[in-house]
N, C-alpha and C positions, 0 to 999 in steps of 0.2 A: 546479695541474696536476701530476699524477703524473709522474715522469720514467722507469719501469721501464715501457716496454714505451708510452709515450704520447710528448706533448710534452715536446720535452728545452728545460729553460731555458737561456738563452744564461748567460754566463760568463766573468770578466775572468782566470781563472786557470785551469794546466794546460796543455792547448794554445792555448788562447786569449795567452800569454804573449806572444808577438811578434806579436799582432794591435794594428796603429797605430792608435788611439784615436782620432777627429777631437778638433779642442778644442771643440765643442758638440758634446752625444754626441745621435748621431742625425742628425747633419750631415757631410757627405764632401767637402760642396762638388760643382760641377762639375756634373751633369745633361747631358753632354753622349752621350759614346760610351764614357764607362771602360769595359772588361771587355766589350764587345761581343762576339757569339758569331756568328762567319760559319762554320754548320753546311751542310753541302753535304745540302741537304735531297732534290736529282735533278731532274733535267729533266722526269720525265714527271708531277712534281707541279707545276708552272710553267703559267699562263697567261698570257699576254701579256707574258710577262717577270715577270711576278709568282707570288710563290707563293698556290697556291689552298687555304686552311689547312682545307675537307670533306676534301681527298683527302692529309691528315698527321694522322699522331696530334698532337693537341694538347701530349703532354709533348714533343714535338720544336719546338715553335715558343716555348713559355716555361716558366720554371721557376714552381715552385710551392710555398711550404714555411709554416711555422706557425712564432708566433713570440708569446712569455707579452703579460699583458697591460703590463707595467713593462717594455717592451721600448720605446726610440725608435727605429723604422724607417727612418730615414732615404731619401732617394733613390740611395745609392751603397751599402745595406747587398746586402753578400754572399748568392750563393743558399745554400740548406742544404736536406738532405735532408727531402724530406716524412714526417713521420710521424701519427700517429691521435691525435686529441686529446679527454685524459680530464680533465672538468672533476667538479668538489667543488663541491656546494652546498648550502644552508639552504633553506627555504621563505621569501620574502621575501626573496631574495638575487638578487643580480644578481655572474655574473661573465661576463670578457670574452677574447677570445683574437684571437688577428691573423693575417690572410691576406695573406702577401705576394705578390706578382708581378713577377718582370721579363721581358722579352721577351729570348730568342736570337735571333729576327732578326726581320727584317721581313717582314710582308704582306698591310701595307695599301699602295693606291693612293696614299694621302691625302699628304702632303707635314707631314712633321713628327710623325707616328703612324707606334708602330710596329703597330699592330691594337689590333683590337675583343677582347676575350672578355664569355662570358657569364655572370654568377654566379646561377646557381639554389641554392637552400636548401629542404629537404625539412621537415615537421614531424619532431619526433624523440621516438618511441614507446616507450611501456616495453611488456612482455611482457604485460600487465594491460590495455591498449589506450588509457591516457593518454597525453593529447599534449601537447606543448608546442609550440603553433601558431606558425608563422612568420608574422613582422609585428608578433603580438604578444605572446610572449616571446621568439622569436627574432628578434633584429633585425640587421640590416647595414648600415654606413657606411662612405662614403669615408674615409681620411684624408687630409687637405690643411693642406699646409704653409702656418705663418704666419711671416714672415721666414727661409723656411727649414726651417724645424721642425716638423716633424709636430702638428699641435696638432689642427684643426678638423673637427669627424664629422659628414659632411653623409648624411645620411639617402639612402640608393637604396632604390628598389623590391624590394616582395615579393611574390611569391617570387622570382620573374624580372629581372634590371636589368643592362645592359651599361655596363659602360667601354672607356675608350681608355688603350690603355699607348702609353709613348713611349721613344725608342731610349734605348738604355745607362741606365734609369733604374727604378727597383724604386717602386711601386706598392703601397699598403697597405688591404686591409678590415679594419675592427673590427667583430666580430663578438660579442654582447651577447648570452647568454641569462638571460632575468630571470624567477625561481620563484615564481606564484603564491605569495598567502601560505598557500591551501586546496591545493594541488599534491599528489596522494598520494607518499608517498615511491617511490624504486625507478632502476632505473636505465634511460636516457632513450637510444634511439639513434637519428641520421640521420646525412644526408651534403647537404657541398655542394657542388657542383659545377665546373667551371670549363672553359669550351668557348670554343678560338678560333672565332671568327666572321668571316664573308666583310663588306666594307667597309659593305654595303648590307642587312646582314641584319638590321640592327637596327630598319629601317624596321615601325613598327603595320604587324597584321595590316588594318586598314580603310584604309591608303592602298594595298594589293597588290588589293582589290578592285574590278571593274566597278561602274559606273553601276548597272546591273540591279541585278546583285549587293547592292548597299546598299541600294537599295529595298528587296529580296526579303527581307534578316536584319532591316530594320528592322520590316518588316512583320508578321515570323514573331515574334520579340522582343515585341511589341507588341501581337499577340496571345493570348502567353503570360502576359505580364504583366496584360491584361484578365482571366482567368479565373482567376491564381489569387491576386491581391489581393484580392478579397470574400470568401473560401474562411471568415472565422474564422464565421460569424453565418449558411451556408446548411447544410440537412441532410445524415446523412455520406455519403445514396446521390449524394446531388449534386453533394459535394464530391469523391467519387472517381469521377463522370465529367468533372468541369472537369480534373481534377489529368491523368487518361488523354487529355484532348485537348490540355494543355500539354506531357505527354511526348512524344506527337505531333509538335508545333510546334519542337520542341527536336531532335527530329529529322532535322526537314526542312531546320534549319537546318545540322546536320551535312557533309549530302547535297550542301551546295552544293559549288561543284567547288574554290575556294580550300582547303574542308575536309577535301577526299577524300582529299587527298594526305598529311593530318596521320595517318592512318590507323591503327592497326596493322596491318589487311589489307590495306593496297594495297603494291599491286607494281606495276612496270614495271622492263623491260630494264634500266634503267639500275640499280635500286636493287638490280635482283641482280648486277648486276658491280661485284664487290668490290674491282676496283680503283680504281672511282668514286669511291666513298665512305667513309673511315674512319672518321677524326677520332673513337678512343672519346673522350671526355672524362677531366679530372681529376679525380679522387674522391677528397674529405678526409671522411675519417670519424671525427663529432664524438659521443661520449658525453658525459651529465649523469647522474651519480650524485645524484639529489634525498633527501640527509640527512633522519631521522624527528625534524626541530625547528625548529625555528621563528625568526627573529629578530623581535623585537618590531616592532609599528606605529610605537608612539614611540619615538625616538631614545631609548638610556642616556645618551648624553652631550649637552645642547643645544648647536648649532652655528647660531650666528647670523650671516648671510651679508646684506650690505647692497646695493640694489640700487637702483639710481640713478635716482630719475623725474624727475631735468632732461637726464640724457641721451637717456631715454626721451622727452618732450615735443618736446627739437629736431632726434633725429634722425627721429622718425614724424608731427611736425609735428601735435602733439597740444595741444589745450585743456585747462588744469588744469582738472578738474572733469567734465568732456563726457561720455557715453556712451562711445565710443569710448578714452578716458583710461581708464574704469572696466575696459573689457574688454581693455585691452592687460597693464593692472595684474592683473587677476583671470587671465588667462593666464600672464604670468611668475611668478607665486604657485603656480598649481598645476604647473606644468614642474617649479617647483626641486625640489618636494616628494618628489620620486621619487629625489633623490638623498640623501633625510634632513636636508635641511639648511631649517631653518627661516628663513624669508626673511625680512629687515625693509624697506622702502622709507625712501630719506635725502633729503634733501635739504640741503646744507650752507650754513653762513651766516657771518658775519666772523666771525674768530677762534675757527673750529674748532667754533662753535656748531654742533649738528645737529639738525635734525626728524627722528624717528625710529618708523616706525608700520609693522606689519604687515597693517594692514588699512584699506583706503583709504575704506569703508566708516564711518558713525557707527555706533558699539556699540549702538544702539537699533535699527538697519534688521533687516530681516530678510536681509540675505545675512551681516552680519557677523557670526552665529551659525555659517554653514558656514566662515571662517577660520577662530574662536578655538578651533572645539570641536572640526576635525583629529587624529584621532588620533594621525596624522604631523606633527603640530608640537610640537616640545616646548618652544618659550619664545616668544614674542610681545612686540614694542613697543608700548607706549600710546602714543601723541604727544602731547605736551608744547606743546596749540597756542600759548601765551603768548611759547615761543621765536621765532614769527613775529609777533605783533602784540602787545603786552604791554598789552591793553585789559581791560576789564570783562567785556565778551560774551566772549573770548578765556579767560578765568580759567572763567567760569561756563560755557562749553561743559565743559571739562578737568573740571569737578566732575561734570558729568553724567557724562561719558563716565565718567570711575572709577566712582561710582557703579552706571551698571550694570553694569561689567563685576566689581563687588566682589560683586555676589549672585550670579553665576555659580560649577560650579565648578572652573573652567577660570583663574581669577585665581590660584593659583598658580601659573602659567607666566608671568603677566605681567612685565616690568622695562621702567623708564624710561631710556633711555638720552639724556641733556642735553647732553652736553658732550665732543669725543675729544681727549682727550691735553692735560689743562692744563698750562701752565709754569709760571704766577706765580701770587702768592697773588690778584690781585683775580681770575682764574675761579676760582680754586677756592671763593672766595668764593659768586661767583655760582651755581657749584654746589650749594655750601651753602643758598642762599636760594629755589634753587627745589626743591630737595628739601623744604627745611621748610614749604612753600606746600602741596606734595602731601601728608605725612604730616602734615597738621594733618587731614585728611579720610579720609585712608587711611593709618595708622600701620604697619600691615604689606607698605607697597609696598615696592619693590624699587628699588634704584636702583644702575645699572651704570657707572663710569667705568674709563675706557679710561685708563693713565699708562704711561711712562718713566722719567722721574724725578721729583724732587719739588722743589716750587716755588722756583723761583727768588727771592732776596729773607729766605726764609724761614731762623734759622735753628738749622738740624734738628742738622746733623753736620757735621764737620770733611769727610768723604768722599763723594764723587757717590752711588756706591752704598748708604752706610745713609743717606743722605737716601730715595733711593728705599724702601727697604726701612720707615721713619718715616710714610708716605703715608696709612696705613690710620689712624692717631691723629689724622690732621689730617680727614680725611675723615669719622671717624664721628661720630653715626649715620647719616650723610645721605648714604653710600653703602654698601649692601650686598653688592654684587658689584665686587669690585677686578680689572681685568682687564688684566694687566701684559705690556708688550712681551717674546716669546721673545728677541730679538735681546737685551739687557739682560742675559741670560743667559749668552750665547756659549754657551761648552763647560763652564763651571759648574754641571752639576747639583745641587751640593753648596749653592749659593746658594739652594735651593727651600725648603729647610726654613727661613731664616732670614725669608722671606717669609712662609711659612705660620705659623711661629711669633709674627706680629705680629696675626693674624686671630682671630675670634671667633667661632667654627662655631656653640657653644653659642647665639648669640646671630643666627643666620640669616647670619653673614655665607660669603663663597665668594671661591675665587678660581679665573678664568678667566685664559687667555693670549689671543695673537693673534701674529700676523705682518701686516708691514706694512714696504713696503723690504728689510729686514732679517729676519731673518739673510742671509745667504749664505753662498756654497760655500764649504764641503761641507756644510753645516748645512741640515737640512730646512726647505723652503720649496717653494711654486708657483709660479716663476719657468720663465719659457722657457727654454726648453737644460738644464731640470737633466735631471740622471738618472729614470727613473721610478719605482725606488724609494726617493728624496730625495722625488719626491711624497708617495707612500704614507707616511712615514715622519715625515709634521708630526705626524698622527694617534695615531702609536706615541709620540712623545716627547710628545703631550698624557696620554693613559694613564700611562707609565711615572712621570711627573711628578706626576700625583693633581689634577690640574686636574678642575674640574666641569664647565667650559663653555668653550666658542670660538669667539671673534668675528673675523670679516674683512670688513675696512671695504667694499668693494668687489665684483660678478661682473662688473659693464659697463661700468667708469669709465675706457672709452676716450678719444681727441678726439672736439671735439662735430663732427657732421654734421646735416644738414637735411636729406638726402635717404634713405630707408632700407636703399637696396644701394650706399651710395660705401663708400669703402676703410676698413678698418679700421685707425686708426693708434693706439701706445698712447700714454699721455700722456709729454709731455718732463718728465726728470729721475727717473724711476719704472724701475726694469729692466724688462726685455720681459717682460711677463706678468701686472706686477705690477697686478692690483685689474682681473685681465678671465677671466673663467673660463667666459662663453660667446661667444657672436657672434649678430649677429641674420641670420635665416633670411634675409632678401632680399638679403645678400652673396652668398649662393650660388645662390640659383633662387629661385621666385617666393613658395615656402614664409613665413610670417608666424611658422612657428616658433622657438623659439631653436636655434642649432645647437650643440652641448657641444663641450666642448675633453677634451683627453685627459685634461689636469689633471685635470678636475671628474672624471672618469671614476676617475680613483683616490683622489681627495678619498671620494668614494663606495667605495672598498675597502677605504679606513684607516679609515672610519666604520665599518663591518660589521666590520675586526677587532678594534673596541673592544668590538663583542657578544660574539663569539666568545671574545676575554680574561676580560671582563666573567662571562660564564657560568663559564667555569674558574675563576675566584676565589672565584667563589659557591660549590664543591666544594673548592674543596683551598689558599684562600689567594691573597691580592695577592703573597706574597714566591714562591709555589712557582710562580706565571703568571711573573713576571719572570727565573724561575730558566730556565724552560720559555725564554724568547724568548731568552734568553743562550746557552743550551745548542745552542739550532735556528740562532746566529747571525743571528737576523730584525732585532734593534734589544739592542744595547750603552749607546748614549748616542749626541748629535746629531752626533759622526765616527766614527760606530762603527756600522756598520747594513751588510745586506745589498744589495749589488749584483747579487744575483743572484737569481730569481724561486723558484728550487728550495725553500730553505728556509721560503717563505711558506707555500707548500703542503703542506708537514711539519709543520708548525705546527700547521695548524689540522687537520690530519687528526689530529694527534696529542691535539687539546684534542676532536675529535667523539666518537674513541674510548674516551678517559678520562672524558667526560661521562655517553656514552649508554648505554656499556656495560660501565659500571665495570673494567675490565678491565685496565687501569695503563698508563703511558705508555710506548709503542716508543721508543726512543733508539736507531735502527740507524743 
């Protein structure tokens, strides 16, 4: 977001100096009455003792104001002035901005509400007549607090969808426009709306209707729908007299008297006395400057996210194997996809044993061609079936399946993932023996373990950490991809080269990180209550660091449940957050979808700034990108990073302009 003349990012320094911090940012505590605003709105706006919010301006009954997308909104966050919000984007980008809301006073009837508003969202047009259609790249969600915290984005309606605000308590939409990846460039404008509403105004238009009435639109409906369903296959004098007796029909149903009033020529006494009716609405006006480039389909960087199908079997009371298993699997597969992160499905067994497969599907079916060949995937799991039953048929599947996924040529995305995080030498043994089982048939397979330290028993080094750092000599060849805990690190970046200096590039080998428990504050991580750009910023220190790829064990590995809308609780001993990055749709309404948390929401913006770096290097250097994020203040090291949204957006405006129009970088 631009801050001259747009959305100003919020800010821990300047006047923000003596603003009291809560100790979870984004949490005030309280939801009761703080800061209530008893505005003497007049008696002759008053009905029944209530106020009637048609006959108030809307901005007298609640505040309204914008606020970046690395912003935790809290329920006790302060109002701030509105201003017009200019977003920055790619083709194939998705960014996001936040509507907040809290109520001045009351006026609703309701008993614990403090009113209704309505959030209408407009398409938003470039001058050239492209649109960026609401619903589907512009989108709106609630935010809803999990322990508190702003975390869970439940989807409202589009264009139209009401909430309820409640006293003394601020209110948050997030608000998603996401750029085709064919989108012409140019710059993009609407507006969204925001209208207090009377208690009972949210009632469907078809329950304010007559008996008659709903005959009469169903009727009309039905038989517009008869003439102009057959239209593809009759001749075109025929088809433009069906199409003039649907305009007909479509009219009639206008005419009905529920509709007369929607009008724009109808009048009556009352709607010309102006003291009846006010209430203009809020107008946020949102620009998209849609950038002349592109972010890839495939990830640059793979990010392998694992996704629980024994949570999934007991909380949706699903049969391994069933139809129903396949289609719950082949939906949370294509959901995560949108967020760049290439999904695996686990299932975990003693001692840290893992089944590990992206496609639930045998490599020979005909659907397991639409996972592996995604252009949106950039690494996929084999499963390793022998980790479940160590049989004959169990081995001789496993050779099939490599087999054909070895003549595809989409097998260089493959890795087996066996085993997380060994301690002693008998797994890494076991590591050892089933790698060598695989590369007796497929010598150029991949094989990815996850470590800490290095094996207990073993002995490597006088000190924990060059044991660790010794892991890659015990391991090869029989793992390729070393993918070593961030937390092991701390604030030693300087440790990275001592790692990398143990690896074999020459020779296919990589090394990936992860997060898991660990790190913690102030060290980037997706843990609840962090700041939101400590989100943002696991991403930056995977970049800064020369990682090729990044694994996180978990998005659902909540408590188990049986039923598919009970409580979400995270697991005991794990910080809050840790290994859940969405919620399933039936917590919040009847939806079967997943619902994203804010996390995932910037895990996805630290992904897209790894493109945006990624490209800048590609022109002027890894050392002159890193110089660039030092200079803008974006990321220093993992306690050294921006708190504040302003410098993000300097960033990369400053890498669009040195890219696309060679023109050298602003440093203003």
């Amino acid at each position: 977001m631009e801050s001259d003349g747009a959305l100003a990012a919020p800010h821990l320094g300047g006047d923000m100096q003596n603003f009291n911090v809560p100790p979870i940012e984004g949490v005030a505590g309280g939801g009761t009455a703080y800061g209530w605003e008893h505005e003497d709105i007049g008696p002759g706006h008053l009905t029944n003792g209530t106020i009637d919010p048609t006959k108030v301006q809307s901005a007298d009954l609640l505040h309204v104001w914008c606020m970046p997308s690395t912003a935790n909104v809290g329920q006790q966050e302060s109002p701030r002035p509105l201003e017009p919000v200019a977003l920055l984007a790619a083709r194939n980008e998705r960014e996001s901005i936040q509507i907040a809301l809290r109520p001045k006073v009351s006026w609703s009837t309701s008993s614990g509400i403090a009113g209704a508003v309505q959030i209408q969202s407009t398409d938003l047009c470039s001058s050239t007549g492209d649109r960026l259609v609401v619903g589907k790249s512009v989108t709106l969600r609630r935010v809803v607090s999990i322990l508190g915290v702003p975390d869970a984005l439940v989807p409202l309606d589009a264009p139209v969808s009401q909430i309820n605000l409640f006293p003394g308590e601020t209110s948050t939409i997030w608000v998603s426009v996401t750029v085709p990846y064919d989108q012409p460039p140019g710059q993009y404008e609407g507006q969204i709306i925001v209208t207090a509403m009377k208690p009972d105004a949210g009632r469907s238009a078809m329950s304010c209707l007559s008996r008659d009435e709903k005959h009469q639109l169903y009727k009309e409906l039905k038989s517009c729908l008869d003439v102009v369903e057959p239209l593809d296959d009759k001749p075109l004098e025929e088809a433009v007299n069906r199409a003039k007796y649907a305009t007909s029909s479509l009219k009639n149903i206008l005419l009905l008297p529920t509709f007369v009033e929607c009008r724009d020529d109808h009048t009556s006494s009352d709607a010309m006395d102006e003291d009846n009716i006010i209430n203009p609405s809020i107008s946020i006006k949102l620009s998209v400057t849609v950038w002349d480039f592109t972010l890839p389909l495939t990830p640059s960087l793979p990010a392998v996210f694992g996704v629980s199908e024994t949570v999934i079997e007991d909380r949706f009371c699903l049969q391994h194997g069933s139809q129903i298993w396949y289609d719950a699997l082949d939906r949370h597969f294509e959901w995560l996809l949108q967020y760049r992160i290439s999904p695996f499905f686990c299932r975990w067994g003693e001692r840290m044993r893992v089944l590990a497969y992206t496609c639930p599907w045998p490599a020979d079916h005909p659907k397991a061609d639409n996972y592996y060949s995604d252009p949106r995937l950039a690494a996929y799991a084999v499963p390793y079936l022998p980790i479940l039953t160590c049989t004959d048929t169990a081995k001789d599947s496993l050779r099939r399946e490599v087999e054909v996924l070895k003549s595809k040529s989409h097998w260089k995305k493959a890795y087996f993932y066996l085993w997380d995080e060994p301690v002693n030498l008998e797994q890494y043994d076991t590591i050892r023996n089933m790698s060598s089982e695989i590369r007796a048939y497929a010598p150029d397979a991949r094989v990815l373990t996850t470590y800490y330290c290095g094996p207990s028993g073993a002995e490597l080094s006088s000190s924990t950490f060059e044991a660790f750092v010794k892991v890659p000599g015990i391991l090869r060849p029989h793992t390729q991809i070393f993918c070593t805990s961030e937390w092991v690190l701390g604030s030693r970046e300087d440790m990275v080269k001592d790692i990398v200096d143990e690896l074999q590039p020459e020779n296919g080998e990589e090394w990936w990180t992860y997060v898991c428990l660990g790190p913690t504050d102030p060290h980037p991580n997706w843990h609840l209550g962090m700041r939101g750009t400590q989100h943002r910023a696991v991403m930056w220190r995977v970049w800064k660091e020369g990682g090729t790829g990044f694994l996180y064990w978990g998005a659902n590995c909540y408590e188990k449940a049986t039923v598919p809308s009970a409580e979400i609780k995270f697991r005991r001993g794990l910080p809050p957050g840790d290994g859940v990055l969405f919620y399933p749709g039936e917590v919040f309404s009847s939806s079967n979808e997943p619902v994203a948390s804010v996390r995932l929401e910037r895990i996805l913006s630290g992904l897209q700034d790894i493109e945006y770096l990624k490209l800048y290097s590609s022109k002027y250097g890894k050392e002159e990108a890193l110089s660039l994020m030092e200079r803008r203040g974006v990321y220093l090291g993992p306690e050294r990073y921006t708190l504040d949204h302003g410098p993000i957006d300097l960033m990369r405006a400053d890498i669009y302009q040195a890219c696309n129009f060679g023109t050298g970088i602003p440093f203003a």
